[in-house]
Backbone bond lengths (Angstrom), bond angles and torsions (degrees), N, CA, C in turn:
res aa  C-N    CA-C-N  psi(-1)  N-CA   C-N-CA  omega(-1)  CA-C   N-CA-C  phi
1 X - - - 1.459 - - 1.525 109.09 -
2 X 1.292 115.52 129.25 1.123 119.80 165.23 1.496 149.92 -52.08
3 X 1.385 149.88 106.11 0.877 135.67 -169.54 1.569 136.23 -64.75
4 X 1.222 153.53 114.80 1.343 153.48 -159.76 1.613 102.03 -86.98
5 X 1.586 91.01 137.38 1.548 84.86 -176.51 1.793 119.39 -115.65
6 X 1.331 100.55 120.05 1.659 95.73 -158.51 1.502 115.36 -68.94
7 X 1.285 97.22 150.34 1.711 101.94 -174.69 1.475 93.50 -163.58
8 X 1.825 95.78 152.04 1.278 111.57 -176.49 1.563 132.85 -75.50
9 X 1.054 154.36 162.89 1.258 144.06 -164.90 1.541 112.37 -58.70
10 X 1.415 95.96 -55.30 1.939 90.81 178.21 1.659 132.94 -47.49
11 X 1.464 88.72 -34.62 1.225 113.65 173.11 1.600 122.19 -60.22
12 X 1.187 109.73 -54.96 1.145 118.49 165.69 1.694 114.04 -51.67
13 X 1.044 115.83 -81.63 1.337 123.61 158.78 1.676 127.44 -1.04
14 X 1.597 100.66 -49.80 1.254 111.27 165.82 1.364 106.68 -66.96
15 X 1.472 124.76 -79.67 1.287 102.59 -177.47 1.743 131.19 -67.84
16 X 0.973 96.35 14.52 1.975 108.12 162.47 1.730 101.89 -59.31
17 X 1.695 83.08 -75.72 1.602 81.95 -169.59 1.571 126.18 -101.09
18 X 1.438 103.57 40.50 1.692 115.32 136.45 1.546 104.87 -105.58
19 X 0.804 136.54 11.77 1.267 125.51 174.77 2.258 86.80 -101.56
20 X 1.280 103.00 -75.22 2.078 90.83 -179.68 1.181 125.62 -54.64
21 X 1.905 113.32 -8.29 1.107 111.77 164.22 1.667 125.09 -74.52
22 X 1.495 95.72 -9.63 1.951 96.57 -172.46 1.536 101.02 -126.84
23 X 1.691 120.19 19.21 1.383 131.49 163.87 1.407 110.38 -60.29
24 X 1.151 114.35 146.16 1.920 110.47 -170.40 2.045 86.05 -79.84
25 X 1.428 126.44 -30.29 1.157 139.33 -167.82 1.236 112.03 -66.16
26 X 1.498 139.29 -24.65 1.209 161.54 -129.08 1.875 87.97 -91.90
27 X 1.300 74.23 135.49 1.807 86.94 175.94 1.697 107.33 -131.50
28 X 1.330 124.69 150.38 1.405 130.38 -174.22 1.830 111.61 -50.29
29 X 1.375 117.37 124.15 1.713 105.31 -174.15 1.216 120.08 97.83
30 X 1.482 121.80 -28.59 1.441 120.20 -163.98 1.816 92.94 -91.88
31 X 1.568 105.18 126.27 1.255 121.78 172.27 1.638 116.76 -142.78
32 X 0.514 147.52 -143.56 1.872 140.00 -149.60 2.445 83.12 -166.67
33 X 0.830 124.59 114.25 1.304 117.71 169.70 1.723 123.58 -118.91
34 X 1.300 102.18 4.79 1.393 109.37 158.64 1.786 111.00 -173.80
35 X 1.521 109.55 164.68 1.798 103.65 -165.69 1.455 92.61 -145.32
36 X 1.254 118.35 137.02 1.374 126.11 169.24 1.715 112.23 -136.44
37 X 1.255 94.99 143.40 1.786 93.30 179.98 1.576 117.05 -98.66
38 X 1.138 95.73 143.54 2.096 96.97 -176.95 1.546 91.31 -139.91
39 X 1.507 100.61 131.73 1.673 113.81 173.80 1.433 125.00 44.94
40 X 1.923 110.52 29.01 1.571 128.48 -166.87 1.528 107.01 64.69
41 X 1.517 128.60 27.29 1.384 112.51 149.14 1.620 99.50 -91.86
42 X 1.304 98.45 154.19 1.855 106.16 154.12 1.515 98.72 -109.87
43 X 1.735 108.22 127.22 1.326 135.13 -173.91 1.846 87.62 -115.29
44 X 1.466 98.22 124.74 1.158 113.47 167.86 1.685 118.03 -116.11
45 X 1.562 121.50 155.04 1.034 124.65 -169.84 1.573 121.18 -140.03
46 X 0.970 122.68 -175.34 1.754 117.92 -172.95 1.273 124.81 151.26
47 X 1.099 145.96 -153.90 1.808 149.23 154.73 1.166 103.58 -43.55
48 X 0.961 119.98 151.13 2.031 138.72 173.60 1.213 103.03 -117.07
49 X 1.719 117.52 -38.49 1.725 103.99 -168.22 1.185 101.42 110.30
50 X 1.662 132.56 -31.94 1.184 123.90 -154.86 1.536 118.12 -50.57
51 X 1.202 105.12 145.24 2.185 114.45 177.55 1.364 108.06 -90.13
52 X 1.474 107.91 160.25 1.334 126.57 -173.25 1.706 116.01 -8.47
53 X 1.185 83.47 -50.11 2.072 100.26 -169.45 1.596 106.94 -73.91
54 X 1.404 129.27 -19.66 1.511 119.42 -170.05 1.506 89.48 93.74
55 X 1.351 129.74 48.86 1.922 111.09 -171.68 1.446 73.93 -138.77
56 X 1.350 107.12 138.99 1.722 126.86 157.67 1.157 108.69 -53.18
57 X 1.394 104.94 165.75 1.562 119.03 -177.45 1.528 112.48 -151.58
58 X 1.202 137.53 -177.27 1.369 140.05 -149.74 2.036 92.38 -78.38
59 X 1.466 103.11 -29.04 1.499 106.56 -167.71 1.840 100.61 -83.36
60 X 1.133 97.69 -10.90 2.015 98.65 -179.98 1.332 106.65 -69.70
61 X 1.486 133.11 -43.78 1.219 150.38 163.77 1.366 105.26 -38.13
62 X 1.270 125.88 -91.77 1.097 125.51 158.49 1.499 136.88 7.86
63 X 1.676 104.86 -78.41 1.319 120.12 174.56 1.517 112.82 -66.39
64 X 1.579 131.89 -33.76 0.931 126.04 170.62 1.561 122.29 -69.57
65 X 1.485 109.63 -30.04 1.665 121.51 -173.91 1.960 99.37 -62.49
66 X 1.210 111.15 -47.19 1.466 153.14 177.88 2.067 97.04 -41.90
67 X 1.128 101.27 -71.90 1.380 105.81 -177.70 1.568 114.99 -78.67
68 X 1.395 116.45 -32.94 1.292 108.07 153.78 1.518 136.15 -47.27
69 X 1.715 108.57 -23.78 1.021 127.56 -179.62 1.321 108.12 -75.69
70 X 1.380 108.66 -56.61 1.986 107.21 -178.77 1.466 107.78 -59.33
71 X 1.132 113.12 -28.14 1.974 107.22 -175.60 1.566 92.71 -76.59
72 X 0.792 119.80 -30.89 1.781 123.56 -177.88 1.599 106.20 -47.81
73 X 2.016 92.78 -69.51 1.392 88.79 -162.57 1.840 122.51 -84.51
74 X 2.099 94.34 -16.03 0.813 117.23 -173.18 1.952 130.80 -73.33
75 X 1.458 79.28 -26.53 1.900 88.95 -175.55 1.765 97.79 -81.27
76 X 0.802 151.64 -11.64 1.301 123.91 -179.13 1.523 111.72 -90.13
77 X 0.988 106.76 -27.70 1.531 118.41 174.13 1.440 135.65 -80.59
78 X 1.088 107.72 -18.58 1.647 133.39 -178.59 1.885 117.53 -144.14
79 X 1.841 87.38 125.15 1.617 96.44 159.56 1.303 120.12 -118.26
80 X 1.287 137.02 161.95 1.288 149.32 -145.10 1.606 105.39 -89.39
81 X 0.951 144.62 83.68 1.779 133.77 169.72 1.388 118.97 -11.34
């Protein structure tokens, strides 16, 4: 079993968003602005995109597909300080 290697939020963060910054998916704005772990996922968070009304938009998809992705590649490898 692998070992997880702990690191602090900022840290993480940084490499969050060089990792959505060099996503072929990456859209202008979309960044990860804070990460918390629950039950060894890292749940990341940030802009949605949402319009005037609080209603998703084609870029909410996105940003959510996006952060699903860093908990993907990100939780096995990293725990939170």
């Amino acid at each position: 079993m692998s070992t997880k290697k702990t690191i602090s939020q900022d840290e993480l963060l940084m490499i969050a968003n060089q990792m959505i910054q060099e996503h072929d998916a990456y859209l202008d704005g979309m960044r990860a602005t804070s990460v918390e772990e629950r039950d060894g996922v890292l749940i990341f968070k940030g802009e949605y995109f949402l319009d005037d009304n609080g209603i998703p938009t084609e870029k909410t998809t996105a940003v959510f597909n996006m952060f699903k992705f860093l908990a993907h590649k990100l939780s096995p490898e990293f725990t939170l300080s």
